[in-house]
C-alpha positions in Angstrom: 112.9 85.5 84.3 113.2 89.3 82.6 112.5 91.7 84.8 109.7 94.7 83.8 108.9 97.8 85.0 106.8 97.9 88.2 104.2 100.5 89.0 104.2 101.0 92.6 101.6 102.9 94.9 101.8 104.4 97.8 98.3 105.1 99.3 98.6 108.2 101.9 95.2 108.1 103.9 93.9 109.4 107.0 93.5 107.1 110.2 91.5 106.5 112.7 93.4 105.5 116.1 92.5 102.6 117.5 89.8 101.7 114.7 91.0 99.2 113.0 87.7 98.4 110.9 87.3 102.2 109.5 91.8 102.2 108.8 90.9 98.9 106.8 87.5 99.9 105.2 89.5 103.4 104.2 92.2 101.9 102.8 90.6 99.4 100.6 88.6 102.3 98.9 92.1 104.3 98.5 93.6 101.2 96.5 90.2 100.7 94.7 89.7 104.3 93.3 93.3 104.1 91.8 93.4 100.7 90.1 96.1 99.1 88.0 99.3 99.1 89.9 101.5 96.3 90.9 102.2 97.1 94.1 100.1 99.2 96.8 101.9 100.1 100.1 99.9 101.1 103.0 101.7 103.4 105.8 103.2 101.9 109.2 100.0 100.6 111.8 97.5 101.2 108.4 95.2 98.5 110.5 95.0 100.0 114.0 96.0 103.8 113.7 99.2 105.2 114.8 99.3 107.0 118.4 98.6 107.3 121.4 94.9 105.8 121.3 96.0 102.6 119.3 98.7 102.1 121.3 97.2 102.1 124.8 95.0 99.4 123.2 97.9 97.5 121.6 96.9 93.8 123.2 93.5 94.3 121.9 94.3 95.5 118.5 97.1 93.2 118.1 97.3 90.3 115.3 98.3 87.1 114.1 99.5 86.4 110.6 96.1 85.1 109.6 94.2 87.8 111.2 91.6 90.3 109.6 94.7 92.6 108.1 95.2 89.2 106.4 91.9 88.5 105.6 90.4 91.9 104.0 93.8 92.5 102.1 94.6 89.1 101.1 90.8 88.9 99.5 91.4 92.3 97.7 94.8 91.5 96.2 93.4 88.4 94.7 90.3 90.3 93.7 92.5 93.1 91.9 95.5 90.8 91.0 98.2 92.9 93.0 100.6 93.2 95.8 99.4 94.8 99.1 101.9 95.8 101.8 99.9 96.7 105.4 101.1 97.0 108.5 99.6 96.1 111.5 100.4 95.7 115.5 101.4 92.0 115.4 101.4 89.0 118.8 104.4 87.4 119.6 105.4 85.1 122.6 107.7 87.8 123.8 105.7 90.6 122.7 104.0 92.7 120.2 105.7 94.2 116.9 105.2 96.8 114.1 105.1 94.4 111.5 104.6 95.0 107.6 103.2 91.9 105.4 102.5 91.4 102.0 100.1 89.3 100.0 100.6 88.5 96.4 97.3 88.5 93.8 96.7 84.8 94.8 96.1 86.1 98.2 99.4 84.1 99.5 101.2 86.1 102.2 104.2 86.2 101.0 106.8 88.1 103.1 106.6 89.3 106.8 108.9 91.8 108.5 108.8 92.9 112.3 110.5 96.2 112.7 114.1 95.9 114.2 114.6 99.3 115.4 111.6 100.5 117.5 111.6 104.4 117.9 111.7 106.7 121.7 112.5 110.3 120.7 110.4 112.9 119.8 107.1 112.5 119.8 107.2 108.8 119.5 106.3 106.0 122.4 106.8 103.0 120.6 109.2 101.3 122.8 106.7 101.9 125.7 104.2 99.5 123.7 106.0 97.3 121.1 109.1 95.1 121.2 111.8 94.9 118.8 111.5 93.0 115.8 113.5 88.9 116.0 112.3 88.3 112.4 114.5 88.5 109.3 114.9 90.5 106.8 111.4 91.4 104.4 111.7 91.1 100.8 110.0 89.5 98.1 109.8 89.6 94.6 107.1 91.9 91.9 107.5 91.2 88.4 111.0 90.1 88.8 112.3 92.9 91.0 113.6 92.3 94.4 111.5 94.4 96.8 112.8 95.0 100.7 111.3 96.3 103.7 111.6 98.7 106.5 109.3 100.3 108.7 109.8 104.1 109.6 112.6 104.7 112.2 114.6 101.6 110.6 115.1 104.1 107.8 118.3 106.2 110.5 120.2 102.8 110.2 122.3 102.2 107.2 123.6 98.9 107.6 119.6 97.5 107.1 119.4 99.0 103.5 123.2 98.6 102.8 122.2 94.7 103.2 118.8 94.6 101.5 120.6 96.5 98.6 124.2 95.1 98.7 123.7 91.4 100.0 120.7 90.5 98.2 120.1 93.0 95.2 116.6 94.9 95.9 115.8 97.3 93.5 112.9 98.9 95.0 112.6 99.5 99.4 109.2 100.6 100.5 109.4 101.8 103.5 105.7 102.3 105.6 105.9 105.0 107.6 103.8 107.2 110.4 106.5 110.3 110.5 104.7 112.8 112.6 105.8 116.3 112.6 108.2 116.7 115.6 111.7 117.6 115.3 112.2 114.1 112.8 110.3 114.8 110.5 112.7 117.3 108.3 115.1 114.8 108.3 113.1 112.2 107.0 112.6 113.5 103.4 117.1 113.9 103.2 117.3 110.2 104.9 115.0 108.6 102.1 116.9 110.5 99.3 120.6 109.4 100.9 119.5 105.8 101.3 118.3 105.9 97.8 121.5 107.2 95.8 124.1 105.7 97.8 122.5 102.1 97.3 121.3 102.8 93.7 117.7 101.9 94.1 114.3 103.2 94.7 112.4 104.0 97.1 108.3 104.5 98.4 107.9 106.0 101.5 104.4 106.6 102.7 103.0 108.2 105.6 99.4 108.3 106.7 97.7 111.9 105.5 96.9 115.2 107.4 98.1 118.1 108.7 100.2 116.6 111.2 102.0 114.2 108.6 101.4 113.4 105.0 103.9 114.6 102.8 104.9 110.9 101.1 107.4 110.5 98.8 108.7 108.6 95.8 112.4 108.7 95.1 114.7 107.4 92.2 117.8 105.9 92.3 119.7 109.1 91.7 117.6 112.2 91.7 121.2 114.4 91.4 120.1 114.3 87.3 118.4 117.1 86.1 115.5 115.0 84.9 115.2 112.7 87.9 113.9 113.9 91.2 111.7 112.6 94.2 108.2 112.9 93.9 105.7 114.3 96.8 102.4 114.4 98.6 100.9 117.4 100.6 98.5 116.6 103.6 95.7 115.7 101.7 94.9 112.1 101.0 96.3 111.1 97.6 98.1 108.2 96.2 101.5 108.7 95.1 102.5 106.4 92.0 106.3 105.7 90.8 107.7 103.6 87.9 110.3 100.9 89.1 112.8 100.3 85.7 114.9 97.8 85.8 116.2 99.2 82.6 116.6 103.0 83.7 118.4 101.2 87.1 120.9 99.1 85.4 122.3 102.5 83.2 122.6 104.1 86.9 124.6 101.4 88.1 126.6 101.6 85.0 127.1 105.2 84.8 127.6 106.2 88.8 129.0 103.1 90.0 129.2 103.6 93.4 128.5 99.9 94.5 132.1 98.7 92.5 133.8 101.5 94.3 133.3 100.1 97.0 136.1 99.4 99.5 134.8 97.0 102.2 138.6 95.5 103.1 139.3 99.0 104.0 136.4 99.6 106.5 137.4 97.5 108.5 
């Protein structure tokens, strides 16, 4: 199978914590009033709201595979004929995750990742709610592009994107995110851009809106040319579109090949 080009969006919107029936409702009018892409990605806890509020209600928001994140998304990507990524707060045996899922436009859940690396500095209390993610890695496939996962803080780890990218050849990481502004949030921006040029792909990093967030962004796989640079949000609620080309990829590989200059028997 050729691979295309994929149009993905990234759908910056403003939650309510702890309501999971407005964050859904919201979120399905975002994706409705900007129709036609391939791929919509929804920020980290789109379903319940990020913060305090959800989180002190974590058992009672918290989700199964089938449950209504599933439901209300899986009936809108078949309706539209699209990938959704949401995230949601989701039940374990030995405890609860930040999970992102994705349903194809059959509906089909297709890929399911529980975030490994579960953030405590700053601002954040995740570790105080949620436990570390057991699953595998997330990815899946849209239009014949290899898509991977991860979820916010997971972005400060090389060695998950190194694999996604290395190991088993994404070309696109969207990466759901709820980066509030405390002292992370400058270095988020300069971690997306690093993760994208020294693995050669893309990347779609959404964060829910307002004045204490927003600011998503779209990066290529090597914004150091003068006619290639990441894309951005403000505060407001907006969808941010990018163009994944497998085409425009595969010159990038050729022309700054830092994947064959590699030296993994030397890193010991």
């Amino acid at each position: 199978m050729t691979a295309r080009t994929v149009s993905v969006a990234g759908v910056q919107y403003l939650h309510q914590p702890g309501q999971r029936a407005f964050n859904i409702a919201r979120a399905e009018e975002m994706i409705r009033a900007a129709p036609g892409h391939h791929l919509y990605v929804l920020p980290e806890l789109a379903s319940s709201g990020y913060g305090g509020e959800a989180f002190t209600r974590v058992e009672e928001l918290a989700e199964t595979d089938n449950g209504p994140s599933y439901v209300a998304f899986s009936s809108l990507a078949r309706e539209l004929g699209c990938h959704i990524c949401y995230s949601f707060p989701k039940r374990h045996e030995y405890g609860i995750t930040i999970t992102a899922a994705v349903v194809d436009p059959r509906g089909d859940l297709v890929c399911s990742y529980d975030k490994w690396h579960v953030c405590q500095n700053g601002s954040c209390s995740e570790k105080d709610h949620f436990a570390s993610g057991r699953s595998g890695l997330g990815i899946f496939t849209v239009n014949g592009i290899k898509v991977g996962i991860c979820i916010c803080y997971d972005i400060r780890f090389p060695e998950l994107t190194r694999d996604l990218a290395i190991k088993h050849g994404i070309s696109l990481l969207i990466h759901p995110g709820g980066w509030p502004r405390d002292e992370g949030f400058q270095s988020w921006h300069p971690f997306v851009i690093t993760r994208a040029i020294e693995n050669g792909i893309y990347v779609m990093s959404p964060n829910r809106a307002g004045s204490e967030n927003g600011h998503s962004i779209f990066c290529p796989p090597y914004p150091d040319m003068i006619d290639e640079y990441p894309t951005r949000l403000g505060e407001e609620e907006a969808v941010l579109v990018g163009v994944v080309d497998p085409g425009h990829l595969a010159r990038i590989h050729r022309d700054y090949p830092l994947r064959t200059d590699r030296r993994p028997e030397l890193y010991g």
